[in-house]
C-alpha positions in Angstrom: 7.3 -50.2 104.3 9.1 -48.3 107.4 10.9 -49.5 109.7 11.9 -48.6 113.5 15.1 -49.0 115.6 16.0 -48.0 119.0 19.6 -46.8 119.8 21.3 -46.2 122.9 22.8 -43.1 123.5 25.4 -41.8 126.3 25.8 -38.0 127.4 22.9 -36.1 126.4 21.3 -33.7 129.2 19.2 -31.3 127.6 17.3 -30.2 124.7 20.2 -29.2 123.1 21.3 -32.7 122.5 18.2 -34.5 121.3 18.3 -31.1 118.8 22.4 -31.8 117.7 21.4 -36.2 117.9 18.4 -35.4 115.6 19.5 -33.3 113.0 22.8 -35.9 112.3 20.5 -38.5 112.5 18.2 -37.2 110.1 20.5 -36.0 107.8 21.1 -39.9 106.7 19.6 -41.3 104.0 16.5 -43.0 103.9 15.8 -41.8 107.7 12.2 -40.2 108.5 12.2 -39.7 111.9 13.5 -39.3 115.1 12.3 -39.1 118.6 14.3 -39.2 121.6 13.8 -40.2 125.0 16.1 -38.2 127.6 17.9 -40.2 130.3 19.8 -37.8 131.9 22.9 -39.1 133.2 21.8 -42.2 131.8 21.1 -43.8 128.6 18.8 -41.9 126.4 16.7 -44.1 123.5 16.4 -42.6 120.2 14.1 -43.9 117.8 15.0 -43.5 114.2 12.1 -44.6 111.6 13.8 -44.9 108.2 12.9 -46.5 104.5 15.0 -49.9 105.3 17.1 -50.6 108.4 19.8 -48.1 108.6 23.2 -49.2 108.7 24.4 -48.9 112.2 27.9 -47.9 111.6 26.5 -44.7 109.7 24.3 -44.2 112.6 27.0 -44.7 115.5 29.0 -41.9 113.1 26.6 -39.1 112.8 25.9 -39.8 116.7 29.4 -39.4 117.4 29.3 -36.5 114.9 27.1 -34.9 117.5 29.2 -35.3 120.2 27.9 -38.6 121.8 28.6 -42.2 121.9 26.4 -45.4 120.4 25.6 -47.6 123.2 23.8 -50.5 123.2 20.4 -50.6 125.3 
């Protein structure tokens, strides 16, 4: 069974970002899908549906991979 979680993330503005956000994201294993809601100048919520609950640390590290932060929503 699947399941979703919703992340905060700070400093994406453009298409460019959810792009960079979901290939690190995706990249993780277990994780099946991403979608992102932009926020810009704000906080944008990404979605990540994955096997089991992702670890968050992982997640706040390929975020910050990307070049943005973790933030809670």
């Amino acid at each position: 069974m699947s399941t979703t979680t919703a992340y905060g993330v700070d400093g994406m503005t453009c298409s460019h970002c959810i792009a960079s956000v979901t290939e690190e994201i995706s990249a993780l294993a277990g994780a099946e899908s991403v979608t992102v809601n932009l926020v810009t100048g704000g906080t944008s919520q990404v979605s990540v549906t994955s096997a089991s609950k992702l670890d968050p640390a992982l997640v706040a590290a390929a975020v910050e991979e990307a070049g943005y932060r973790l933030v809670a929503l």
